[in-house]
C-alpha positions in Angstrom: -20.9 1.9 -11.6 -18.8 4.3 -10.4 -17.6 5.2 -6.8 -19.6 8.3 -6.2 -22.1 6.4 -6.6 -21.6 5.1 -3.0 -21.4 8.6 -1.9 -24.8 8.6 0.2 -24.0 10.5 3.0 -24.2 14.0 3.7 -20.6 15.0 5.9 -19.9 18.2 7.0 -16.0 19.3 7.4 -15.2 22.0 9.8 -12.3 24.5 9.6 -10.3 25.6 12.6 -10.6 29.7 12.6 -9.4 32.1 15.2 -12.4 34.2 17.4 -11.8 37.4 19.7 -11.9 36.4 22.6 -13.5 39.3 24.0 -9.9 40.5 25.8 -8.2 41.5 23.1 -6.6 38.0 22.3 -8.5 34.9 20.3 -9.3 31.5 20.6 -9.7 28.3 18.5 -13.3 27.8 17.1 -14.4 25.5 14.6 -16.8 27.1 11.4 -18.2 24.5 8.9 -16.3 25.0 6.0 -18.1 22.7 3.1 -20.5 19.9 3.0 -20.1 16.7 0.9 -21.8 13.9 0.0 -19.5 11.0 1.3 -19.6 7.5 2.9 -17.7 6.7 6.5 -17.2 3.4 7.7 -15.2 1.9 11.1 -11.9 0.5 11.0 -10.9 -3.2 12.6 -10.1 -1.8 16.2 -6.6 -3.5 15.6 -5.9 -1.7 12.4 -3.3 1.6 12.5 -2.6 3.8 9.4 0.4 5.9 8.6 -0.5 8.6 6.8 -0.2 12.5 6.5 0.9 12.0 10.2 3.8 9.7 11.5 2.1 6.9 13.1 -1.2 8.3 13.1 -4.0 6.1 14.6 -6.8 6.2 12.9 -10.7 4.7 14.2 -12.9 5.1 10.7 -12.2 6.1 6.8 -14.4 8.6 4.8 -14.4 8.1 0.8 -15.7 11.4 -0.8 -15.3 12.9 -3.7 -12.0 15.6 -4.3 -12.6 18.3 -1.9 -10.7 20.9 0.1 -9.9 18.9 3.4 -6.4 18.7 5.6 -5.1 17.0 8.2 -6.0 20.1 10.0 -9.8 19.7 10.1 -12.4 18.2 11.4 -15.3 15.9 10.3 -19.1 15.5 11.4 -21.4 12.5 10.6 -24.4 11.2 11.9 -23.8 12.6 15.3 -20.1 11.9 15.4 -16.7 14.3 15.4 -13.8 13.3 13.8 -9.9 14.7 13.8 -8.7 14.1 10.5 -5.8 12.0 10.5 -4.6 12.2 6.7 -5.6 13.0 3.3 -4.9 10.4 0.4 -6.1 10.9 -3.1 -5.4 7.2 -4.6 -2.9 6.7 -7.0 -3.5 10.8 -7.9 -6.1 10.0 -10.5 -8.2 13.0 -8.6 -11.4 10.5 -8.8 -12.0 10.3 -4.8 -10.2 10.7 -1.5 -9.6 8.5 0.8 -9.6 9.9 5.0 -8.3 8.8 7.8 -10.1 9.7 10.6 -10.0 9.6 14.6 -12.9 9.4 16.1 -12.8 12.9 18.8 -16.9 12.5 20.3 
């Protein structure tokens, strides 16, 4: 059995990108950049993480397979947005990712 296999969710990661603004300036909107398949599951509410980010806090981890994702984007699942908090690919075999995520809505 291998790990994708628990990859039953469909996750969408969004991408910070600049929009006019209408006044000649932009603004920060959010575009979704790819969509996985994935699994996200809650963290013990005592549990921190240092990651990506020094002494980041994070809420929930998603497992998916190697994808395009930074500490910059965002995640949505089952109703749910997520900062990303960091970006581990385990022992750098390139077989899945490991996600650290803050729970935003």
């Amino acid at each position: 059995m291998s790990v994708n296999d628990f990859f039953t969710s469909t996750i969408t990661v969004q991408r910070a990108v600049n929009v006019p603004d209408g006044l000649g300036g932009y603004t920060t909107g959010w575009t979704a950049h790819l969509v996985t398949p994935g699994l996200v599951r809650p963290l013990r509410g005592s549990e921190k993480l240092v990651g990506g980010k020094l002494a980041a806090r994070s809420t929930h981890r998603m497992y998916c397979p190697v994808i395009d994702i930074t500490a910059d984007d965002r995640v949505v699942f089952d109703g749910a947005t997520y900062g990303v908090t960091f970006v581990d690919n385990p022992m750098n075999m390139d077989m899945f990712l490991q996600v650290g995520l803050e729970r935003i809505t």
